[in-house]
N, C-alpha and C positions, 0 to 999 in steps of 0.2 A: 891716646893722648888725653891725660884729666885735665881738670879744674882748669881748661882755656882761659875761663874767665879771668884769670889771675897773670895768664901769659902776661910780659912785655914785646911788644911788637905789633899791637892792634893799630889799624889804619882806617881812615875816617873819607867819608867822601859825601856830601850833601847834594852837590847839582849832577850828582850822575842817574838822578832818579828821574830830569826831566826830559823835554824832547830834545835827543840829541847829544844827551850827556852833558849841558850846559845849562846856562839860567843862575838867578838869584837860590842860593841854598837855603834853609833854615836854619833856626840858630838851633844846634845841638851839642851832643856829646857826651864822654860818659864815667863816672868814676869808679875805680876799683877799690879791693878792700875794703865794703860797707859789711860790718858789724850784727848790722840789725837793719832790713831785715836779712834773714841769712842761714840757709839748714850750713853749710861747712865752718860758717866763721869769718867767712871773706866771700861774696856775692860781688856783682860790677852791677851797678846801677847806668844803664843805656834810658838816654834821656831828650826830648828835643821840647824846646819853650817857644815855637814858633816859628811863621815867615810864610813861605807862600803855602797859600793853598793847596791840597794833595801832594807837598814833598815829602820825602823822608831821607832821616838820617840812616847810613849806610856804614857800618862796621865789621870789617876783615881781617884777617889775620890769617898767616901765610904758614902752613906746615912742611914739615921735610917734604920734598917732591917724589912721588910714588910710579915710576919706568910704566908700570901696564896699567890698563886700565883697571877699573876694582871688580876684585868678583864678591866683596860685600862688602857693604857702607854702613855704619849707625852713626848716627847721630842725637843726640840728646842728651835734654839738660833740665832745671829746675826752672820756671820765671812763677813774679808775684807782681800784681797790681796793686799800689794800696784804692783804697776805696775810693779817692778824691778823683782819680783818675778810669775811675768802671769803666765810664762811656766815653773816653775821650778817644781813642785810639778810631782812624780809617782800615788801618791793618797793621801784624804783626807778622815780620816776613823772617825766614832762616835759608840756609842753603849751602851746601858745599859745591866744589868747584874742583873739577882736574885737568888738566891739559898733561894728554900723553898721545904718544905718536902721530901728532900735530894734528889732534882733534879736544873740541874742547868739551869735556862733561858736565852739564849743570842739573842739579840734585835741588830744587827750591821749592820748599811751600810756602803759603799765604795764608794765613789768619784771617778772614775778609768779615769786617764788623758790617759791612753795606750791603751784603748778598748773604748773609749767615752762613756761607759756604766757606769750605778748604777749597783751597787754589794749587794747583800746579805751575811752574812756569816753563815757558816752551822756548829755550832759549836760541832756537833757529827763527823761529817767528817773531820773536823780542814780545811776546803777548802770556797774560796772566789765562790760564784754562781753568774753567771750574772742573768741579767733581761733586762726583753723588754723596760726599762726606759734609754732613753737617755743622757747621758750627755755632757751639754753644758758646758765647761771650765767658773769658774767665770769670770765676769768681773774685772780688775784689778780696785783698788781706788774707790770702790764700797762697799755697805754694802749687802750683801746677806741673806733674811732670809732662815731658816729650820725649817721642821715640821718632824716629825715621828712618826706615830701611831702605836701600835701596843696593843695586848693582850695576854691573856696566859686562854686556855680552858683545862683542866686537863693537863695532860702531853705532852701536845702541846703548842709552839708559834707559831703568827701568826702576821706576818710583813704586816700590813693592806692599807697602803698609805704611800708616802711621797710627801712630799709639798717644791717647791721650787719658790722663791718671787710669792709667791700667784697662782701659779701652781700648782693642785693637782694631783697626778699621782697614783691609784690606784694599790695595789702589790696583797693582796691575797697569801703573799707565806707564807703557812707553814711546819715548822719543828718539829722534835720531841727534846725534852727537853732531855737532858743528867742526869743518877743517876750517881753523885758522891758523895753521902751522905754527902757533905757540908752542915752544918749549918745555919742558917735566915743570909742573908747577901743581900745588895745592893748596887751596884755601878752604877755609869755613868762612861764617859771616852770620852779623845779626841786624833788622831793622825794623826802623820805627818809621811810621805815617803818619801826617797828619790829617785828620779831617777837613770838609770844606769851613769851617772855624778856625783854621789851625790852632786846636785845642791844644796846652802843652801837655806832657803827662811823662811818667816815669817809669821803666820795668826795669825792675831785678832778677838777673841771672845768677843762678849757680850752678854748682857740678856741672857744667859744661866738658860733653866728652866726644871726641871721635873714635870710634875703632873700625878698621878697615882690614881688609887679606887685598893683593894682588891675584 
C-alpha cells in the first residue's frame, strides 16, 4: 500500500490521547496534496495549533483487513520539519494496528523530544516504554526517512528494528497481543504532541507505505 498519505478515508481523533479517551482536544488536523514541501509532488501536512497541554492530534486510516496475523510488517515514510517548528514538538508517534482472531496487535513508536529516546508502546499496559535507542531531534527543512519492522508470532508482537535515514537500530522488543474479540481490522496512523506550551507546529509526510505477508 503507497502514497497513504494521498488515501481518502483518514480519520481524526484529538481527546483519545487523554485520560480515558475523553477531555477537551486540541485544535488540529491536516491537509493533503501540499506541493512544496514534497519528494512525490503531493506530501499531507499533519498539523495541530494548540489546546491543552501534552494532547495530541491522532490520524488513522483503515486498510483492507488482513485474516492472520502478520508474519512481516514495514512500515515507512518521508516526514520534514520546517525550521519554525525544530523545537516545538513533545513527540512524534506512528503505529500500525491488527485485530485478528480477536486479538488486537499494536506496532507503535514514539519520537520522545523529553527523554531523547525511541519509545515503544505497550498497548496491554496502555504505557509508552523506553528503549536503548536514541533519539536525535530531526533536522529542521530536511526530509527524514522511517523504517519499522515488525511481526506477529502467534499471540505475540515483536518490534524488530527501526531505521532512521539509513541508520538501522535493532529493537527485539516484544509484547503480548491483547483479546478484545475485535473483528479482521487494519489500520496505520500518524501523531502529533504538544508540548507543556502547547506549541503549534507542522510535519510533512510523504511516500507513506505499508507492506505486509500474512
Amino acid at each position: 500500500m503507497s502514497n497513504i498519505q494521498n488515501q481518502g478515508g483518514w480519520q481524526t481523533c484529538g481527546g483519545c490521547g487523554n485520560d480515558g479517551g475523553g477531555g477537551t482536544a486540541p485544535g488540529y488536523g491536516f491537509d493533503q496534496g501540499i506541493s512544496t514541501p514534497s519528494l512525490s509532488g503531493s506530501s499531507t501536512d499533519f498539523w495541530i495549533t494548540g489546546g491543552p497541554a501534552y494532547t495530541g492530534g491522532y490520524y488513522f486510516i483503515e486498510q483492507p483487513p488482513v485474516q492472520n496475523p502478520v508474519s512481516y510488517l514495514r512500515y515507512e515514510f518521508d516526514l520534514y520539519i520546517p525550521a519554525q517548528y525544530a523545537s516545538a514538538p513533545q513527540g512524534i508517534e506512528f503505529e500500525c494496528q491488527q485485530n485478528a482472531n480477536g486479538y488486537t496487535y499494536n506496532y507503535a513508536w514514539q519520537a520522545d523530544y523529553a527523554s531523547k529516546t525511541w519509545r515503544v508502546f505497550n498497548f496491554t499496559t496502555k504505557h509508552w516504554e523506553g528503549t536503548s535507542i536514541a533519539f536525535q531531534p530531526f533536522a529542521p527543512d530536511s526530509w527524514h526517512h522511517i523504517i519499522a519492522m515488525y511481526h506477529a508470532q502467534g499471540t505475540q508482537i515483536f518490534h524488530d528494528s527501526l531505521t532512521v535515514d539509513g541508520v538501522t537500530y535493532p529493537a527485539n522488543i516484544v509484547h503480548d497481543a491483547l483479546f478484545t474479540g475485535n473483528g479482521p481490522e487494519l489500520t496505520n496512523a500518524f501523531q502529533v504532541d504538544l508540548d507543556g506550551n502547547s506549541t503549534p507546529y507542522h510535519v510533512y509526510v510523504d511516500n507513506m507505505k505499508v507492506s505486509l505477508a500474512d
